[in-house]
C-alpha positions as CSV (number, residue, x, y, z in Angstrom):
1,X,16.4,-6.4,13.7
2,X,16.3,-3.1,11.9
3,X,16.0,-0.3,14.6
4,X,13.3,1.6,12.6
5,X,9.6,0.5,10.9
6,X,10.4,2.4,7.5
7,X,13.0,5.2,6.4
8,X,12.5,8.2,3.9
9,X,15.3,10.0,2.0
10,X,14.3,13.5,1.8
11,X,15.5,17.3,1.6
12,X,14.5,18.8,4.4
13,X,12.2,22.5,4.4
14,X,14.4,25.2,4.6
15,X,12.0,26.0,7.6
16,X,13.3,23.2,9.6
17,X,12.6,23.7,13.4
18,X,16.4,21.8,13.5
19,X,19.0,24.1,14.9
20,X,21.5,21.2,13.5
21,X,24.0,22.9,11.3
22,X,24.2,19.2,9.2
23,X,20.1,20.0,8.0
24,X,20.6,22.5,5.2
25,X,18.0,23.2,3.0
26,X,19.7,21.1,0.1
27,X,21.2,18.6,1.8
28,X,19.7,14.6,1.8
29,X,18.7,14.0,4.6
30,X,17.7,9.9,6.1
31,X,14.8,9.5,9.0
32,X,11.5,7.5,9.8
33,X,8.4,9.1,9.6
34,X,6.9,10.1,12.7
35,X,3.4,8.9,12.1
36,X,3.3,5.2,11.5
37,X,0.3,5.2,9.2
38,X,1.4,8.2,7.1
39,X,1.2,7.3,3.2
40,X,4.2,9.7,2.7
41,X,3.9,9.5,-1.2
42,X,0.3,10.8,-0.8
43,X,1.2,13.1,1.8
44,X,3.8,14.7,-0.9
45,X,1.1,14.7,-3.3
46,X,-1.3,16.4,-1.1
47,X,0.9,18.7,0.0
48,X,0.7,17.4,3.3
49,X,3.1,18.0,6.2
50,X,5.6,15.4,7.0
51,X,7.3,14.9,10.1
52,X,10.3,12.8,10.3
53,X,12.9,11.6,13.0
54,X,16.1,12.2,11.3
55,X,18.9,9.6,11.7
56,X,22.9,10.3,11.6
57,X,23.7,8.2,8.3
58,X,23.0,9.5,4.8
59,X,22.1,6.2,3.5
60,X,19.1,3.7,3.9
61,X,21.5,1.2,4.0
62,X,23.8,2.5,6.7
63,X,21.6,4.9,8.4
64,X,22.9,5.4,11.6
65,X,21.2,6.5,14.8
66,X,18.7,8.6,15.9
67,X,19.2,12.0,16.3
68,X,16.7,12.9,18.9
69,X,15.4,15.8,16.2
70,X,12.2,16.0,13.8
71,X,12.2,18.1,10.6
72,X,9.9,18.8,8.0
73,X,9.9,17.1,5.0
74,X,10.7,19.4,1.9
75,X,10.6,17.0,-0.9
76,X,11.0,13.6,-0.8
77,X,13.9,11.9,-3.1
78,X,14.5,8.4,-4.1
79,X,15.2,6.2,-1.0
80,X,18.8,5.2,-2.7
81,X,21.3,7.8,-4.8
82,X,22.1,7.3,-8.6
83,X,25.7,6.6,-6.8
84,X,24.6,3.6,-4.9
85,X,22.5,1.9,-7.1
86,X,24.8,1.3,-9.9
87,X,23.7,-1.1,-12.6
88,X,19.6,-1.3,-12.2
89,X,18.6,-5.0,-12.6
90,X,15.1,-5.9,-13.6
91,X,13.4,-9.3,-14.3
92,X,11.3,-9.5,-17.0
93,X,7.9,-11.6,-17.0
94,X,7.5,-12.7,-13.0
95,X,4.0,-12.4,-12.6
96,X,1.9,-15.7,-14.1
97,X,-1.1,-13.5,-14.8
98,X,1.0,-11.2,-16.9
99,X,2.5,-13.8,-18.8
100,X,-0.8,-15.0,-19.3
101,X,-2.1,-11.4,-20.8
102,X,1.0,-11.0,-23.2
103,X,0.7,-14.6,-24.4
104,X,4.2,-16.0,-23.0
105,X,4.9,-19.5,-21.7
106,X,5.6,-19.5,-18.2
107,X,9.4,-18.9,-17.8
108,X,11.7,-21.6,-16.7
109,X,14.7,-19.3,-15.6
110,X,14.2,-15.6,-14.6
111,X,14.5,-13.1,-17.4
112,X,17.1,-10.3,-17.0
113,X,17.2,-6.8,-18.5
114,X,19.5,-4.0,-17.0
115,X,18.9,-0.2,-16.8
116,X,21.8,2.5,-16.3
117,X,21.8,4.3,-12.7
118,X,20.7,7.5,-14.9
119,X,17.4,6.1,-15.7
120,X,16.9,6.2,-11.5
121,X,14.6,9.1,-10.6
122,X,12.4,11.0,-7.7
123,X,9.1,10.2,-7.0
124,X,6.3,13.5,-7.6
125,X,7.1,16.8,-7.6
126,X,10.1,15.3,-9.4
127,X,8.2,15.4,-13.3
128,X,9.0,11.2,-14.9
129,X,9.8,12.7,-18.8
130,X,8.6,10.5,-21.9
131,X,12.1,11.8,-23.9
132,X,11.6,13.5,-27.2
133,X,12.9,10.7,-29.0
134,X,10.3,8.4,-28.0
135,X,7.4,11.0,-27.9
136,X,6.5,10.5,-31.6
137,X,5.9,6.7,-30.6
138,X,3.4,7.2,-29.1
139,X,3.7,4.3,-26.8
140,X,4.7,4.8,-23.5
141,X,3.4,2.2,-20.8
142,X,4.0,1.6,-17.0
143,X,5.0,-1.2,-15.3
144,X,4.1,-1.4,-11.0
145,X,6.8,-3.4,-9.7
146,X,8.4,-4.7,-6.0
147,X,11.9,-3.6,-5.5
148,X,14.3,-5.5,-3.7
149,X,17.1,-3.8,-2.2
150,X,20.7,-5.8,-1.4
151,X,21.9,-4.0,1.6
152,X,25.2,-5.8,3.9
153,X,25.1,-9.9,5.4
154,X,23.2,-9.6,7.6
155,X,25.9,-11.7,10.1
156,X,28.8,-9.9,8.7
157,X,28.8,-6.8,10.7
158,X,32.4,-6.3,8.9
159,X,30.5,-6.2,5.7
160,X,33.4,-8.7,4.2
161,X,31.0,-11.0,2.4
162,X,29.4,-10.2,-0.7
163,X,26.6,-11.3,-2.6
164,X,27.9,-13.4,-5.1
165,X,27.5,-17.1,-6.0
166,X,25.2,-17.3,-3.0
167,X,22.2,-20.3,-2.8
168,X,18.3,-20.0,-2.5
169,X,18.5,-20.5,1.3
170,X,21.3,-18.1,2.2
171,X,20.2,-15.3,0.0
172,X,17.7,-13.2,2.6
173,X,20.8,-12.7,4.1
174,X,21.4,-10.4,1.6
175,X,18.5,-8.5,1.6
176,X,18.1,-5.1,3.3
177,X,14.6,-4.4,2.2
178,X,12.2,-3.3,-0.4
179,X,10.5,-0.1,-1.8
180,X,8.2,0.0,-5.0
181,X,9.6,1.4,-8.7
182,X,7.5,2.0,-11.9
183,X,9.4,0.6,-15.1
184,X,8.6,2.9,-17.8
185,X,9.0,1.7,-21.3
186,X,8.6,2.6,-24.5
187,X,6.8,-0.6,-26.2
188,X,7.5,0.4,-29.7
189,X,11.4,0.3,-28.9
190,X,11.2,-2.5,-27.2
191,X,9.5,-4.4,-30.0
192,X,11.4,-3.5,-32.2
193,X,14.7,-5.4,-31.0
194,X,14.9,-8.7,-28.8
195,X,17.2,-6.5,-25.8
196,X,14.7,-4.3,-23.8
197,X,17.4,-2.0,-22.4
198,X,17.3,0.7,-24.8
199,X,13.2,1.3,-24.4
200,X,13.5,1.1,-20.7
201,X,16.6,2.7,-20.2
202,X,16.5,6.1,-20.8
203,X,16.4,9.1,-18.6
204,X,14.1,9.1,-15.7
205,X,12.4,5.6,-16.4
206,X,13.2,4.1,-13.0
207,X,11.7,6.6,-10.3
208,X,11.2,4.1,-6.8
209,X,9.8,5.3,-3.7
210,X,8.8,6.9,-1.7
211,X,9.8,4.9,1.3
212,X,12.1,1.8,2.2
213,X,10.9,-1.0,4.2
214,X,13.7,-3.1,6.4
215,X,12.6,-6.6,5.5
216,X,12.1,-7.5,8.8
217,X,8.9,-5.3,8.1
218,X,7.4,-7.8,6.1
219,X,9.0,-11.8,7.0
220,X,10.1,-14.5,4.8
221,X,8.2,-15.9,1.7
222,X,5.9,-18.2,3.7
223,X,8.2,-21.2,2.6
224,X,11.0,-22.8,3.6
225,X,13.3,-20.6,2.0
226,X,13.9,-17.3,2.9
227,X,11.5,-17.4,5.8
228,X,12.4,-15.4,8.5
229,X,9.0,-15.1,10.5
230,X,7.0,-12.0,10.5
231,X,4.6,-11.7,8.3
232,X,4.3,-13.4,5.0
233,X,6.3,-11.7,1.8
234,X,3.9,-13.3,-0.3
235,X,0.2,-11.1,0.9
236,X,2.3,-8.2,0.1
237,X,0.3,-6.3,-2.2
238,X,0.8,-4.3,-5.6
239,X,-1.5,-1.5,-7.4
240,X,-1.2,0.3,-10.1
241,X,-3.5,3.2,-11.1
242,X,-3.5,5.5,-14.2
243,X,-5.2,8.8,-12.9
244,X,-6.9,7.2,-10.4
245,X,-8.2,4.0,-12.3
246,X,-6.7,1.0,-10.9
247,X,-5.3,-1.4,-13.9
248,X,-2.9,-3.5,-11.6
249,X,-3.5,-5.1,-8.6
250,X,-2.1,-8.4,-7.5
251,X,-0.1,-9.9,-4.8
252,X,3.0,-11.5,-4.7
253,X,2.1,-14.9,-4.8
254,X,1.6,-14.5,-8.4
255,X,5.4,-14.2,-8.4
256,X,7.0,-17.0,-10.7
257,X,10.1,-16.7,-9.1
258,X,10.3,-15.6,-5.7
259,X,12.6,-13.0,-3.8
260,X,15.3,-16.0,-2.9
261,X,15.4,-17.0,-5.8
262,X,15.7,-13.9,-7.7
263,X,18.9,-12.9,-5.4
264,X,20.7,-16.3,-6.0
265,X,20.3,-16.7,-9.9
266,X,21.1,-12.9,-10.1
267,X,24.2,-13.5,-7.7
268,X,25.5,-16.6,-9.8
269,X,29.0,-15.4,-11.3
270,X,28.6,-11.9,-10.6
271,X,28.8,-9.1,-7.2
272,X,25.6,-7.4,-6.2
273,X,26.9,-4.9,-4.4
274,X,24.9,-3.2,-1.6
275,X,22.6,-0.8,-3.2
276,X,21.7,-2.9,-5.7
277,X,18.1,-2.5,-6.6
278,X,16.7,-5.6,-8.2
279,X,13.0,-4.8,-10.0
280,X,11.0,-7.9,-9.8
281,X,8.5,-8.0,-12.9
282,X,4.7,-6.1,-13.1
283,X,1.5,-8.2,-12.5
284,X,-1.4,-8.3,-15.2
285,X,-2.8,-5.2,-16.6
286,X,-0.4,-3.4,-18.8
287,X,-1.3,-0.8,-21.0
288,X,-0.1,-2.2,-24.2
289,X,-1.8,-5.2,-23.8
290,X,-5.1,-3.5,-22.7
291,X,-8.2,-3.4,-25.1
292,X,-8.3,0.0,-25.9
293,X,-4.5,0.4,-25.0
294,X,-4.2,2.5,-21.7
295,X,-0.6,4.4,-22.6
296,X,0.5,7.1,-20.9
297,X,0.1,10.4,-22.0
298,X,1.3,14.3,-21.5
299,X,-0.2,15.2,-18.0
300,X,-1.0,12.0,-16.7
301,X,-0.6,10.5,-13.5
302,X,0.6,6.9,-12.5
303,X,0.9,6.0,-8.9
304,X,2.5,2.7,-7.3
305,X,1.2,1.6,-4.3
306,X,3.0,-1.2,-2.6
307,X,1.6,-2.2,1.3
308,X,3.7,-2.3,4.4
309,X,4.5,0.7,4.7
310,X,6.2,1.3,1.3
311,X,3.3,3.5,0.4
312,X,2.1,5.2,-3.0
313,X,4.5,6.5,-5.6
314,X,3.4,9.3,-8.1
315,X,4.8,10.1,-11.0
316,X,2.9,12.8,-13.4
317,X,4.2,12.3,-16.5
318,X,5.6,15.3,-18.7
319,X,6.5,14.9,-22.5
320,X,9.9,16.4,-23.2
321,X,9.2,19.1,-25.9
C-alpha cells in the first residue's frame, strides 16, 4: 500500500518556511498535500495557498519518505518529467458514447496513436499554445481523458520485471496510479491523414495533472480482473468544461476497454517502461462533433476534472502569434 493518499510535483515558493538547503526556489520538488480535500488544480487557479508535506524522492514513482517539513506550493508542474514519460501512448475511441457521437462502430481491439515526450506540458499558469502552424485552421478541440501511469511490479521490490508481454490479470501489477491529461488536437490535421500523431503531437498538447493518485486510491475495475478491493475504478468520474460550461461528463464504465486490458494489449511485444503514461480515450461531447462546434479559441479556458483526488486541470489556451 502506497504510504501517501495523492502526491503533487511542484516548485516550491521561494518563501518557503523550509530551512532545507535541497528546497530551492527552482528546484522540483515531490509531497502530498496537507489538506485532504484540497482541489490543488483550483487552488492554483485561485491563487490559493498550498501546503504540502514534502517527501525525499524527486519522482512520483519513487518518492521516498517523508521529510517531516511542509512548504508552499509555488507552481505546480506536471506530476511526471518530459524525461520519464518517454513515448506518450494514447488510445483512440474508448468511450461507447463517443463512438456513438463521431459515428464509429464500436472497436474490436484498442486503437493506438503515440505523442512525443515534448508534447507533455504543465497544467495553468503554464499557457497550453495552439502553434502557429495550426492557428489558421481554425480547429483546435480538447479531449478529457484518464491517465494511467506504469510505475514498478508491484512484488518486484528489485524492480527486475518489466511490463512487457504481460496478461489481463497480471497487469495492475503494473500500475502505479492515475492523474487526468487533456489531448489537444488539431481536427483539420488529423482529418486530413489516417495517422493522428502529427495533429496531436505537437508542442504542449499533452499537459496532465495536477495530482497523481496511487491506485490503491481508487481499487480494481469492479471485475474479476484487475480488482484489487477498494473502491470501484469504474464510478470514477470525468468532466470536461470549456470556460465553465461542462461538455464532458461520463464515468468510466463507459470505457470499451478497460484499464487491464489497455496495459496488456499495449504491453504485447513491446517494454512500457515505468513512467509510461498511457491516455485512455475522451467520453462524448467533443467540440468538433458538437452542433455549433465548440473549438477552442485564443483566451479560453478548458479544465479536466477527474474524482479521487486527481482534481481539476486548467489549461488557458494562448494562440502562438
Amino acid at each position: 500500500m502506497a504510504s501517501y493518499n495523492r502526491l503533487v510535483r511542484f516548485i516550491p515558493k521561494s518563501t518557503s518556511t523550509s530551512t532545507s538547503a535541497s528546497t530551492s526556489s527552482d528546484e522540483p520538488l515531490i509531497g502530498e498535500p496537507c489538506d485532504p480535500t484540497l482541489d490543488v488544480g483550483l487552488a492554483s487557479y485561485n491563487s490559493q495557498p498550498i501546503h504540502v508535506s514534502t517527501f525525499t524522492g524527486s519522482s512520483v514513482l519513487s518518492p521516498g519518505q517523508r521529510t517531516g517539513e511542509k512548504v508552499m506550493v509555488g507552481r505546480i508542474l506536471s506530476p511526471l518529467s518530459e524525461g520519464e514519460v518517454g513515448t506518450i501512448r494514447c488510445i483512440g475511441l474508448n468511450y461507447i458514447n463517443h463512438a456513438k457521437e463521431v459515428g464509429m462502430d464500436i472497436p474490436i481491439v484498442p486503437t493506438l496513436f503515440m505523442k512525443p515526450a515534448t508534447a507533455l506540458a504543465d497544467p495553468y499558469p503554464a499557457p497550453t499554445v495552439i502553434p502557429k502552424a495550426f492557428v489558421g485552421d481554425q480547429a483546435a478541440d480538447y479531449e478529457a481523458e484518464f491517465v494511467i501511469v506504469i510505475g514498478h511490479h508491484h512484488h518486484d521490490p528489485s524492480n527486475r520485471k518489466v511490463c512487457k508481454d504481460v496478461s489481463e490479470e497480471n497487469a495492475m501489477d503494473y500500475v502505479a496510479g492515475y492523474t487526468a491529461a487533456n489531448d489537444l488536437s488539431s481536427r483539420k490535421r488529423q482529418f486530413e491523414t489516417s495517422q493522428w500523431g502529427f495533429s496531436k503531437g505537437f508542442d504542449g498538447a499533452c499537459p496532465i495533472g495536477p495530482a497523481f493518485i496511487p491506485k490503491e486510491a481508487v481499487g480494481g475495475m469492479g471485475d474479476a480482473v484487475g480488482k484489487k478491493g477498494g473502491l470501484n475504478l469504474k464510478e470514477v468520474t470525468i468532466r470536461g468544461a470549456r470556460n465553465g460550461v461542462v461538455c464532458q461528463d461520463s464515468t468510466l464504465d463507459d470505457l470499451i476497454f478497460s484499464v487491464p486490458k489497455i496495459v496488456a494489449f499495449l504491453s504485447q511485444g513491446t517494454t512500457l517502461r515505468p513512467g509510461t503514461i498511457i491516455l485512455t480515450g475522451t467520453p462524448a461531447g467533443v467540440g468538433w462533433s458538437s452542433t455549433p462546434k465548440n473549438l477552442l479559441q485564443d483566451g479560453d479556458e478548458f479544465s479536466v476534472y477527474v474524482s479521487h483526488g486527481v482534481g481539476t486541470l486548467i489549461n488557458k489556451i494562448q494562440e502562438e502569434k
